[in-house]
C-alpha positions in Angstrom: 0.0 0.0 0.0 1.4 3.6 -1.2 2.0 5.9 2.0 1.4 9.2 2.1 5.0 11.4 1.9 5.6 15.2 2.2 2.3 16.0 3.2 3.8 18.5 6.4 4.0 21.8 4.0 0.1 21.3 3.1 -0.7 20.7 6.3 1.1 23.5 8.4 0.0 26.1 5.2 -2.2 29.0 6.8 -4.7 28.4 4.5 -5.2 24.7 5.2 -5.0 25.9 9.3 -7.6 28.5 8.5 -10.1 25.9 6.7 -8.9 23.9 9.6 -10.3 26.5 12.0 -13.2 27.1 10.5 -14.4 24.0 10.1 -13.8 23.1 14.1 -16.2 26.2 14.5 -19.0 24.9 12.9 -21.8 24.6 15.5 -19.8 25.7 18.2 -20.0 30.0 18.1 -21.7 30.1 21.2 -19.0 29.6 22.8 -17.2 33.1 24.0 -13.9 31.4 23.2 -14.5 30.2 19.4 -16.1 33.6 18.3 -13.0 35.2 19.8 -10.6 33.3 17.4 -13.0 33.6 14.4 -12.8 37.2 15.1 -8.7 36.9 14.1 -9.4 33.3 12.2 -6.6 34.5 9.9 -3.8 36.1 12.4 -4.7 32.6 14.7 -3.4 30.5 11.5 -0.6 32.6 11.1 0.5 32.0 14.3 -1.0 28.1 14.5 1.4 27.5 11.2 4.5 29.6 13.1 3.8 27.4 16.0 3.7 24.1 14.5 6.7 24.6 11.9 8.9 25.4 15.0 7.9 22.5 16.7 6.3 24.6 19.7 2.9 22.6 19.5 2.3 20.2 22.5 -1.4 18.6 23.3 -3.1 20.4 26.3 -4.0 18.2 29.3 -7.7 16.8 28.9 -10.4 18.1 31.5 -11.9 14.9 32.5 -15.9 15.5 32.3 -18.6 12.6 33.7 -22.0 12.0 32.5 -24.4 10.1 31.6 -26.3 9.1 28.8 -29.9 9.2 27.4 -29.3 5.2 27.9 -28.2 5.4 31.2 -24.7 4.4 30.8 -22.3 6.5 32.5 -19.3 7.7 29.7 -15.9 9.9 30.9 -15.5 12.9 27.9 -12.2 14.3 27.6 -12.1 18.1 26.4 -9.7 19.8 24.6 -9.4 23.5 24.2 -10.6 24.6 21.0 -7.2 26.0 19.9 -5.1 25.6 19.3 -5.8 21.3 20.1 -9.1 20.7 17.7 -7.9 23.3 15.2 -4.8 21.3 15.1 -7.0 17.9 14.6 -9.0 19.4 12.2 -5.9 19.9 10.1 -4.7 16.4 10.1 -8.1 15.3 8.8 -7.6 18.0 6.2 -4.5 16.0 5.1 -5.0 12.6 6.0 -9.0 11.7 5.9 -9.5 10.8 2.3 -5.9 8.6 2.7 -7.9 7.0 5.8 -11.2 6.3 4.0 -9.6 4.9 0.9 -8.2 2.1 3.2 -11.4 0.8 4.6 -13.6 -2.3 3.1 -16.9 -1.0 2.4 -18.7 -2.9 5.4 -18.0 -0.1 7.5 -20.6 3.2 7.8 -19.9 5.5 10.8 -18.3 9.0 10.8 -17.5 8.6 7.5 -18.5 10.8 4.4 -21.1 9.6 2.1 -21.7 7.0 4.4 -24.2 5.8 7.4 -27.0 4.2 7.9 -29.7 5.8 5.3 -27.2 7.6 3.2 -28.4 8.2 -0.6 -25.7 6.0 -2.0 -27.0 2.3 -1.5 -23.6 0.7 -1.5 -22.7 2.5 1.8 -26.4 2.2 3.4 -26.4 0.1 6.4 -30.2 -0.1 6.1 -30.3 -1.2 2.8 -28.0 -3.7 2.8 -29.2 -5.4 5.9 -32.6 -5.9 4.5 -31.3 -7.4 1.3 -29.3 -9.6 3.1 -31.8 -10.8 5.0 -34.2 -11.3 1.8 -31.6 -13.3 0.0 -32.0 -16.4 2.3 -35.1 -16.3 1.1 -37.1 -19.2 2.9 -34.0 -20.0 4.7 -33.6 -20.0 8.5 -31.0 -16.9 9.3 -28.6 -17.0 12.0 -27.0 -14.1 13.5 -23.9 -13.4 15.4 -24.0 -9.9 17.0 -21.5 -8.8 19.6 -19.6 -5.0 20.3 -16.2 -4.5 22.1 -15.7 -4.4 25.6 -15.0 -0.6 26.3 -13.5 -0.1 23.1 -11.9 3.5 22.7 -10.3 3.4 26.2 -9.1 -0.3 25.6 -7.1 0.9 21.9 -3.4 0.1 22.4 -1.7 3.3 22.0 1.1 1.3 20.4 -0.5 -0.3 17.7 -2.3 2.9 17.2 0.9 4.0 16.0 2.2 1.2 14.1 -1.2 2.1 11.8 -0.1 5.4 11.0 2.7 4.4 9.9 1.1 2.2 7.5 -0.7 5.4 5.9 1.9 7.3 6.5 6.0 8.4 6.1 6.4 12.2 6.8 8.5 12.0 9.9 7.0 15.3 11.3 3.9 14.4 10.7 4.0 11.1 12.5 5.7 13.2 15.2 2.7 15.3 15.5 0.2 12.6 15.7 2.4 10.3 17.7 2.1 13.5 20.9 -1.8 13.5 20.2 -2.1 9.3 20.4 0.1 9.0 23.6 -1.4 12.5 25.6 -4.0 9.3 27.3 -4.5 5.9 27.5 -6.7 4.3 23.9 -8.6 6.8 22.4 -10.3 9.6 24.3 -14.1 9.8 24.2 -14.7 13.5 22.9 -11.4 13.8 20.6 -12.6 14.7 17.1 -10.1 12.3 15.4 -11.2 9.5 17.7 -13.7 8.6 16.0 -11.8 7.8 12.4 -9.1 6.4 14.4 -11.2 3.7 15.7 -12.2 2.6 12.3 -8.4 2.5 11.5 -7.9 0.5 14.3 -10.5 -2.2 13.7 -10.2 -1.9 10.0 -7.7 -5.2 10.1 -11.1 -7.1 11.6 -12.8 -6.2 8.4 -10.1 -7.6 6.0 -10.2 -10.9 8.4 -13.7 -11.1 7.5 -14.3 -10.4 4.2 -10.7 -11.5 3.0 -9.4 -14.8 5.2 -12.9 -15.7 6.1 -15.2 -15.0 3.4 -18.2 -13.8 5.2 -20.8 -12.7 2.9 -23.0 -10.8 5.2 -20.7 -8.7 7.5 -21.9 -5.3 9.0 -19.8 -2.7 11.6 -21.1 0.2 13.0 -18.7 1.6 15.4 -17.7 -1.6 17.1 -21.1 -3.0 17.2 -21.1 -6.1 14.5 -22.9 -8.2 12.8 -22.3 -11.4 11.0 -25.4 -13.6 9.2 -25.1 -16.9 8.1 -27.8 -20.2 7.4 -25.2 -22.3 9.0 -25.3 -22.0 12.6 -21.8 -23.7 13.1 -20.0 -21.6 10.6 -21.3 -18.8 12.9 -19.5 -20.4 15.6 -16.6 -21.2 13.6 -16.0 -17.5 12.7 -16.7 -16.1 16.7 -14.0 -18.7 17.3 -11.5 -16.2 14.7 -13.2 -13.0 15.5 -12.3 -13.0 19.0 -8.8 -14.7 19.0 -7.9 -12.1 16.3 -9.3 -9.6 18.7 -7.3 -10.5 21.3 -4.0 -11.2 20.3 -3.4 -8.9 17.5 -5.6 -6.1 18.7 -5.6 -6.3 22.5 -9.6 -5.9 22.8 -12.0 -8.2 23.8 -15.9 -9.0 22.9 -18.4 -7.7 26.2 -20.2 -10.3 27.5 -23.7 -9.9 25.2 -22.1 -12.0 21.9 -24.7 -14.3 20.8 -25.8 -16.3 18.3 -29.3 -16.6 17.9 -32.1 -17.5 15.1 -33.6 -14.5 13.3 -37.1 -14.0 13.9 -39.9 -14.0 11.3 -42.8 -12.1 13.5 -43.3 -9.5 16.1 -43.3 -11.9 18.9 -39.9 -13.7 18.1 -36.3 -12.0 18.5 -35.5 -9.4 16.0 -31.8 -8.0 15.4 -31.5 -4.8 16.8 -29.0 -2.8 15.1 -28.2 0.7 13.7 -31.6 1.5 15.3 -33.4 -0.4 13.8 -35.0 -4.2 14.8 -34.6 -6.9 11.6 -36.9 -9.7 11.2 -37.6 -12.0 8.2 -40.9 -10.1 7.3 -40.3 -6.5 9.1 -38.1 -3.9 9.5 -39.2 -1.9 12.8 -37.6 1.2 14.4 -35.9 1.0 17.9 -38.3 1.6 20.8 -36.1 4.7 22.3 -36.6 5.9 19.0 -40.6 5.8 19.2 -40.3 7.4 22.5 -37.8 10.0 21.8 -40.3 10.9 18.7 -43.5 10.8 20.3 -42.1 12.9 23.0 -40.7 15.5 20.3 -43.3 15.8 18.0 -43.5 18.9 18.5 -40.4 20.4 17.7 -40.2 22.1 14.1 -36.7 21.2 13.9 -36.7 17.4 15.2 -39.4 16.2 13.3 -37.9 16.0 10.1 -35.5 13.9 11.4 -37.3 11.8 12.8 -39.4 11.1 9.8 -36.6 10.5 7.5 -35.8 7.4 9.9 -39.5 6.1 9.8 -39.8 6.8 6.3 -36.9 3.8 5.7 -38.6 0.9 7.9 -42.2 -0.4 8.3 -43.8 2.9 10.2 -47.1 3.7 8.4 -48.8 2.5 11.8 -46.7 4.3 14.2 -46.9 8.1 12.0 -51.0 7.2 11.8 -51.1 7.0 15.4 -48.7 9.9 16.6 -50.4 12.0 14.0 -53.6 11.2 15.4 -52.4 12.3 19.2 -52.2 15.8 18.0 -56.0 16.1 16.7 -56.1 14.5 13.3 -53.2 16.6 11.7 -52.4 16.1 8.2 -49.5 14.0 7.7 -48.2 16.2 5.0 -48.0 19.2 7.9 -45.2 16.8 9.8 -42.9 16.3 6.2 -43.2 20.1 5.8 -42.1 21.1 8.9 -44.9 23.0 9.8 -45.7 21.5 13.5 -45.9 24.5 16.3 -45.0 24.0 19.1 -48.4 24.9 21.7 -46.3 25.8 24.8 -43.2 28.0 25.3 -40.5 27.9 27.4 -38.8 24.9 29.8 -40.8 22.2 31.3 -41.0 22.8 35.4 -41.8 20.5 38.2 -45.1 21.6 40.2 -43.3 21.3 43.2 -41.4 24.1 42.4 -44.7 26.7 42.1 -46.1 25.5 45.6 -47.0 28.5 47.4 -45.6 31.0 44.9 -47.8 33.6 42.5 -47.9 32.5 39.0 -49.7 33.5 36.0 -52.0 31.4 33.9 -51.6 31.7 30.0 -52.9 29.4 28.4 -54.0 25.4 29.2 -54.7 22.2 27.2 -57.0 19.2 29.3 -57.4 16.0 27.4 -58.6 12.1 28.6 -55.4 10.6 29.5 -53.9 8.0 27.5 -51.7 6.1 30.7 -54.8 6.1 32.7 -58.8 5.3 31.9 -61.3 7.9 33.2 -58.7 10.7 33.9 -57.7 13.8 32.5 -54.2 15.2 32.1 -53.4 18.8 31.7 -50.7 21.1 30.4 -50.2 24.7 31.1 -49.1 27.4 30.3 -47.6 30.2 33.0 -45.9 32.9 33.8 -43.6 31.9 36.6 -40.9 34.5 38.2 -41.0 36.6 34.5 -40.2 33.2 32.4 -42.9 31.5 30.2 -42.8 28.1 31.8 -45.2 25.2 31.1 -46.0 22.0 33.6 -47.8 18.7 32.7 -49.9 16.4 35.1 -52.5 14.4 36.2 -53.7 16.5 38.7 -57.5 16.3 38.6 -59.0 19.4 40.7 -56.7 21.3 38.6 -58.1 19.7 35.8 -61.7 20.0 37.6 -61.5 23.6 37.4 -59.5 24.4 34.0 -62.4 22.9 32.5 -64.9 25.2 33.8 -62.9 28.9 32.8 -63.5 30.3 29.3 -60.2 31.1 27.5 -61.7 35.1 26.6 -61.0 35.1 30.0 -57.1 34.0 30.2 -54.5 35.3 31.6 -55.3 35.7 35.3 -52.9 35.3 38.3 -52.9 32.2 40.6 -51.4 30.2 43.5 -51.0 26.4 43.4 -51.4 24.4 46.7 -50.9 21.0 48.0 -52.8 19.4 50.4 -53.8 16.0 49.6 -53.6 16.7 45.7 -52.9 19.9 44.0 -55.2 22.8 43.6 -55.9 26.6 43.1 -56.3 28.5 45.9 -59.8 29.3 47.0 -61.0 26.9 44.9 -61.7 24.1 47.7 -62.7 24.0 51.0 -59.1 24.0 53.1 -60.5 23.4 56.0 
């Protein structure tokens, strides 16, 4: 394989640092720090490309952040300042990226241009190719063997992180330069924007395994989730057996302890093969429950919806649009693919434990049957609350009791919630 030589003068040009920079800022001029090197984005190359050509550049420390996911699973992110560290990151990419994506088997879809899981070009669509895989057994019985890497980033050997630069690569100061960024932690940092491709690097000797010395047909990474489908249950085994000695010994990583091999389903009630968001079986293709949630929950959010949409649009949905388009009173399903939904309610969502006791102001209210439980309403409303339009949600029934009885001509009027034995407004029960 033809490495990449002299590619340090493209790199540490001002213009390919200023492309550099602005690319890093995209989505990200909030921040009082960014707009204040966008302000000088040209003097800030200057003196990135002065820097780096005198060899003056040296990784930050990372601040060490903790939090947890939507899924529950607590992750450690490591932050970088935004320059001169992601500028500089930005510009390897610059340089190196197409070099990187040449070298990877097509079987691979994340973080990776004109690729992922519904992209337009159905070679690289995860989606797409998953489903025809699945058709081809036709009356078949399908096996799948799914597993992901036991925490992979922080697991990558920093060592044979290196050795596969060097296999892209033979500028000496370049290799230098990326060389300080790999060994500033242990494996890859969560949060690093070259983290990402780097991983695919790393694992991209597990694709050749299995599409070169193996010869599996139906092999699918995302990440380091992956898939492998068969009709033959013990070449399934057979390949695991590879798989995770390769792993091991010529990658230092290990399989978690969810690998399994298990018959694809053919109906709702038997096991689908949840993956890339989506759940495979012979004769449907669902979406992920989270995602449902996550949708039904943002329906009404102009700029969500679209997304959301474009996900449901690729899998067996028609059901689940009907039905979420049918919560908000019978709107036109043409109104969600224009991106015409308004939101009702302003502001954040607060906690009516919060407004006990304190003066509010009533804006506007919504009380409909309850969907969770029969023969109750639920409300949402819309206040005033310390200047701030706020809006709060609930099953509260004498709230709901007396909501229903006031005319909206006669909206806004000022309030005080109280608790006692169920929340109400005040005066409007006896407190005694």
């Amino acid at each position: 394989m033809k490495r990449l030589n002299n590619v340090w003068s493209t790199f540490s040009d001002e213009e390919t640092l200023l492309t550099a920079i602005r690319t890093a800022a995209k989505g990200k001029r909030k921040y009082r720090k960014v707009r204040r090197v966008l302000k000088k984005d040209k003097d800030a190359a200057h003196e990135l490309s002065v820097m780096l050509n005198a060899g003056k550049f040296k990784p930050s420390p990372y601040k060490v952040d903790k939090i947890k996911t939507e899924y529950g699973k607590e992750r450690e992110i490591f932050k970088l300042p935004f320059y001169p560290d992601r500028c500089v990151q930005h510009g390897i990419s610059q340089v190196m990226r197409k070099k990187w994506d040449n070298s990877l088997t097509s079987d691979t879809y994340a973080c990776l241009k004109d690729r992922g899981i519904n992209c337009k070009k159905l070679r690289y669509n995860l989606n797409h190719k998953v489903k025809r895989a699945i058709r081809s057994f036709g009356n078949k019985r399908v096996y799948i063997f799914k597993m992901d890497i036991k925490k992979c980033y922080p697991s990558v050997d920093n060592d044979i992180m290196a050795r596969t630069y060097r296999r892209h690569c033979k500028d000496k100061r370049m290799l230098e330069l990326m060389d300080s960024i790999n060994y500033n932690g242990k494996g890859l940092p969560i949060g690093n924007f070259l983290s990402q491709l780097e991983i695919n690097l790393y694992l991209s000797p597990l694709d050749r395994l299995a599409k070169e010395v193996l010869k599996v047909k139906y092999y699918f990474r995302y990440m380091d989730d992956i898939v492998l489908m068969s009709d033959d249950k013990s070449e399934l085994h057979q390949w695991q057996w590879r798989i995770l000695n390769f792993l091991w010994y010529e990658l230092h990583l290990e399989s978690n302890h969810k690998r399994q091999i298990f018959p694809l389903g053919e109906n709702l009630s038997e096991r689908g093969l949840d993956f890339g968001g989506y759940v495979y079986r012979k004769n449907s293709t669902m979406v992920r429950k989270r995602i449902k949630k996550a949708f039904a929950k943002r329906r009404h959010k102009p700029k969500s919806v679209p997304s959301y949409m474009g996900i449901l649009q690729c899998c067996d949905a028609k059901n689940l649009i009907d039905k979420i388009v049918n919560r908000d009173n019978d709107m036109d399903l043409s109104q969600l693919l224009q991106n015409k939904i308004e939101r009702p309610f302003e502001g954040d969502n607060i906690k009516i434990e919060q407004l006990i006791d304190k003066p509010i102001e009533v804006l506007n209210f919504e009380v409909r049957p309850s969907e969770k439980k029969p023969n109750t309403d639920y409300l949402k409303m819309q206040i005033r609350f310390e200047g701030k339009k706020r809006f709060v949600g609930g099953g509260y029934q004498f709230l709901c009791a007396v909501l229903k009885q006031i005319d909206k001509s006669n909206l806004p009027f000022e309030t005080i919630i109280r608790n006692k034995r169920g929340y109400y407004f005040d005066g409007t029960i006896n407190e005694e």
